[in-house]
C-alpha positions as CSV (number, residue, x, y, z in Angstrom):
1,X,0.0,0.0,0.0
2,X,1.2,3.4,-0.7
3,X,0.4,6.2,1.6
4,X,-0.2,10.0,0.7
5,X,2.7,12.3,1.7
6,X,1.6,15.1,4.0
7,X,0.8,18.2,2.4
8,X,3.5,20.0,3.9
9,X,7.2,20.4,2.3
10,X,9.0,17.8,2.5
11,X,11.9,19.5,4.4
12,X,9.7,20.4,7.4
13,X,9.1,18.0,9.8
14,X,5.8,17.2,11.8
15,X,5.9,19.8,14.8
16,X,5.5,16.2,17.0
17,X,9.3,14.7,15.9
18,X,11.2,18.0,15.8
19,X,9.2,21.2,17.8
20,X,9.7,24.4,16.5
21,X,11.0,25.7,19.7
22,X,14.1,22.6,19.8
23,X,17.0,24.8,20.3
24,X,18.9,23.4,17.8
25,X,16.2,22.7,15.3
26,X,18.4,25.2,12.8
27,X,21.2,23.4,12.8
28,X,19.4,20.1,12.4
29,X,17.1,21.6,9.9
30,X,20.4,22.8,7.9
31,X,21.8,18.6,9.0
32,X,18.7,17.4,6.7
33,X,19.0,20.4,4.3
34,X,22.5,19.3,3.1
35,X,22.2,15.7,3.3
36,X,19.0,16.6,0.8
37,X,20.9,18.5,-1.5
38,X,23.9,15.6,-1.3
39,X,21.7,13.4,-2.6
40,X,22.3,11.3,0.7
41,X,19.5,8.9,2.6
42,X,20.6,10.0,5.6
43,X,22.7,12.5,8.0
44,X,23.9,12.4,11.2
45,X,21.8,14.8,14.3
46,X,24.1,17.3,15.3
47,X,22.5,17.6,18.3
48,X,22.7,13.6,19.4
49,X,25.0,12.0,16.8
50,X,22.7,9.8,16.0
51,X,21.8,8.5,12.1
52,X,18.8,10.5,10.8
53,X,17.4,9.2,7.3
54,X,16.4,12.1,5.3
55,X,12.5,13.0,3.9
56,X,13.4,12.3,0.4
57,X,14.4,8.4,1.6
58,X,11.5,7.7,3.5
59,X,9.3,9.5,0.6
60,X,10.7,7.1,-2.0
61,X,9.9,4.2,0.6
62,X,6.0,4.7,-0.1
63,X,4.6,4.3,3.1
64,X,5.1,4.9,6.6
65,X,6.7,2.4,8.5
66,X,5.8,3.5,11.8
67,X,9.1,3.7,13.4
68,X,9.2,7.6,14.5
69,X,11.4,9.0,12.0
70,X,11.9,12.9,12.2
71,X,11.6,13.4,8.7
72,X,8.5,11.3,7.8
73,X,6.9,12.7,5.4
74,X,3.7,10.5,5.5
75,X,3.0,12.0,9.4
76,X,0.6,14.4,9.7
């Protein structure tokens, strides 16, 4: 099954998985933002070091997978 992406751009994630108010939501943003124009399926958080797969990867997956990605771009 193939979900619907959300209708919101791609490189903004669901207030829920990153809150406009993180304190070091730029610098994440900017993370994603340049693994995006890399062409890479993921990045790692600047602000936990941990591996981050980007919106365009999970787009291309299809669905949601229901594992709490950042980027999901199925999420509402």
């Amino acid at each position: 099954m193939v979900d619907q992406p959300a209708a919101r751009p791609p490189n903004e994630p669901q207030p829920t998985r990153l809150a406009p108010a993180h304190p070091r939501r730029a610098i994440i943003l900017a993370a994603h933002d340049r693994a995006l124009d890399a062409g890479a399926d993921s990045y790692v958080d600047p602000a936990s070091g941990y591996t981050v797969l980007t919106s365009a990867f999970l787009l291309a997956r299809g669905a949601c997978c229901d594992s709490g990605c950042r980027h999901c771009p199925y999420l509402e």
